[in-house]
N, C-alpha and C positions, 0 to 999 in steps of 0.2 A: 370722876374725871369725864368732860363733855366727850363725847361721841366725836371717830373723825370722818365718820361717812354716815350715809342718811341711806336707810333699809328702803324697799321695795314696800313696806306695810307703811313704813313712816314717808314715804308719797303718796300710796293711796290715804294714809289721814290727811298729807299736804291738801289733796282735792277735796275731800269731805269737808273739811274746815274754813275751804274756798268756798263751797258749797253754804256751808251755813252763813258765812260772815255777807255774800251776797243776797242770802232770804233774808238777815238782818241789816242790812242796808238798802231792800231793794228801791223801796221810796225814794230813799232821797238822791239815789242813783239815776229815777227816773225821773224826777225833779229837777237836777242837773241838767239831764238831757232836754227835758221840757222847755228849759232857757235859750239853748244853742244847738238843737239839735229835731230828732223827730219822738221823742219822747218815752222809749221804748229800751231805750238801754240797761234799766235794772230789769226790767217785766224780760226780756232777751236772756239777757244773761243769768237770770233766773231758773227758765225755761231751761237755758241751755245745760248749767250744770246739774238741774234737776236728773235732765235725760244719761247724764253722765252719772249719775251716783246709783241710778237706778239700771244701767249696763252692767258698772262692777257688782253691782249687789250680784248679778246673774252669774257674771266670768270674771274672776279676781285674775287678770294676767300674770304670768310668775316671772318674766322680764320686764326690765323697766321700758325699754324702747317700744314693746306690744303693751304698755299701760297709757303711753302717751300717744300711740298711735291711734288707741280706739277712745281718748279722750278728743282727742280731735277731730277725729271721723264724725262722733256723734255730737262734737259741736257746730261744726257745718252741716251734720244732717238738719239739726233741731233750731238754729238759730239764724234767725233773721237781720236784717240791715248788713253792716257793716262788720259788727263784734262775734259771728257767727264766723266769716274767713279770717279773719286777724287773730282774733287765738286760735283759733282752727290750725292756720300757718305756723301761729308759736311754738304750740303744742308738739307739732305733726316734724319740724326741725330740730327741737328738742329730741324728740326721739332719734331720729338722725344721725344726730350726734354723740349719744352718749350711748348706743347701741344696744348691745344683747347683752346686759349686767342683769345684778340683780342686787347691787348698792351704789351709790357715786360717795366717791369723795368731793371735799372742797374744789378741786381743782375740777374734774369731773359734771360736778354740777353748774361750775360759772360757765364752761365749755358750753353746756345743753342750753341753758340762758342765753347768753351771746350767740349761736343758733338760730335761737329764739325770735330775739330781735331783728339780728338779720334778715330774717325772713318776711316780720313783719314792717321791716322798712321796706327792702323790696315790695312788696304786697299794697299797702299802702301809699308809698311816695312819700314817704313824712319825715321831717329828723326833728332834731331836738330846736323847741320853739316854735313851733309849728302847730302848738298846743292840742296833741294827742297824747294817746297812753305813751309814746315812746319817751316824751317828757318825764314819766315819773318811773319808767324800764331804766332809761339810760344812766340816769342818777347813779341809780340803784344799783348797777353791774359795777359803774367806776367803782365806787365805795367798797364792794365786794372785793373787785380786785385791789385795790389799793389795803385791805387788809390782809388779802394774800399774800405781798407781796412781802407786807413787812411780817411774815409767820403766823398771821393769826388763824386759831383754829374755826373751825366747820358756823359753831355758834355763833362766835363773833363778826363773822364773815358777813354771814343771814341775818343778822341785828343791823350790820351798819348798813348793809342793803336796803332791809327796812323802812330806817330812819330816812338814808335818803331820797327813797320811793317817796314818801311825805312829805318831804321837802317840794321835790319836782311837781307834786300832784299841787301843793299850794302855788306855786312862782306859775302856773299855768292860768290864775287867775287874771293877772291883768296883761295877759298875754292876748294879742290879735291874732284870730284862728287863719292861717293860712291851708287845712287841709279839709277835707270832709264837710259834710251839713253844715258846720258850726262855720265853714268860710264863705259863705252865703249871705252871710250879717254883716261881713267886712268888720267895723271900727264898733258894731255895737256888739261883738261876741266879747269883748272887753271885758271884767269886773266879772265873769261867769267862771266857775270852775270847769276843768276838762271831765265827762263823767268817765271817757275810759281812761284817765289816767287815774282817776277816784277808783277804779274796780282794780285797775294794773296793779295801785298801792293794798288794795286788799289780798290780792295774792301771795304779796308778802310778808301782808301781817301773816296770813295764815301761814307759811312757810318757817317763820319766825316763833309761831305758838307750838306748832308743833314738834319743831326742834325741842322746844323748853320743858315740852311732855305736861 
């Protein structure tokens, strides 16, 4: 029977497997970036959650809100440009939100997401079309709730999130960047993919693997 809350051990793998899936992507993340941006987005992000896997390695927090809070910290410690305070923010209202547990449920975890976001619109200036990560966040939250709403559980929830994190990270393609570096190009940021909505959507896959165990 799927799980209907997500352990405190099953988000530190969440980050570890965000962790790996951007060493395995980092290239073509910074490739992306290299198109529409300053070129440094996977090598960042990289860095960033390196600094983060090698903190818990140290102090494994035993609430969820002190695991997210020093993900954060140590993302803005360690990371540069722009992807350094925008998850940094994600992170850091995530925690916020979902407080001093030590499991979320479904409902629990869209709560700390939507947070999330929130924060990073604030933070950013950006909504959806604007061709940033929130492009492939926003997707990803509807679809989650929208299968809350008609009963579905924890798995299914993080699946269709998923799926439409990679929807939104594709439709960003021949989208005109109105926020960030990439709106400096005006009409030629065109035909390029967004990289932080390319790494947004890897936080999901990894969210989604690790539900699946």
């Amino acid at each position: 029977m799927p799980s209907a809350v997500i352990t405190i051990d099953q988000l530190t793998g969440w980050l570890r497997r965000f962790h790996q899936l951007v060493i395995k992507n980092q290239a073509e993340l910074t490739e992306l970036d290299s198109a529409i941006g300053d070129a440094d987005h996977g090598i960042n992000m990289a860095r960033g959650m390196a600094a983060v896997i090698d903190k818990l390695d140290g102090e494994q927090p035993a609430r969820v809100n002190d695991l997210f809070k020093t993900v954060a910290m140590t993302l803005v410690m360690s990371v540069g440009g722009a992807s350094g305070p925008l998850y940094g923010t994600f992170f850091l209202r995530f925690a916020g939100a979902v407080g001093s547990v030590t499991e979320l449920d479904t409902a629990a975890l869209a709560t700390g997401l939507h947070a999330g976001r929130a924060g990073v619109v604030e933070r950013g200036k950006a909504g959806l079309g604007d061709k940033t990560m929130i492009d492939a966040l926003s997707p990803a939250l509807e679809a989650m709730e929208a299968v809350i709403k008609t009963g579905g559980d924890l798995a299914a929830a993080v699946t269709a999130a998923r799926d439409a994190a990679a929807d939104g990270r594709d439709a960003t393609v021949p989208m005109v960047a109105r926020k960030g570096r990439a709106s400096y190009l005006g009409e030629r940021s065109a035909g390029h993919m967004d990289p932080g909505a390319a790494s947004m959507t890897l936080l999901f896959d990894a969210l989604a693997a690790e539900l699946a165990g």
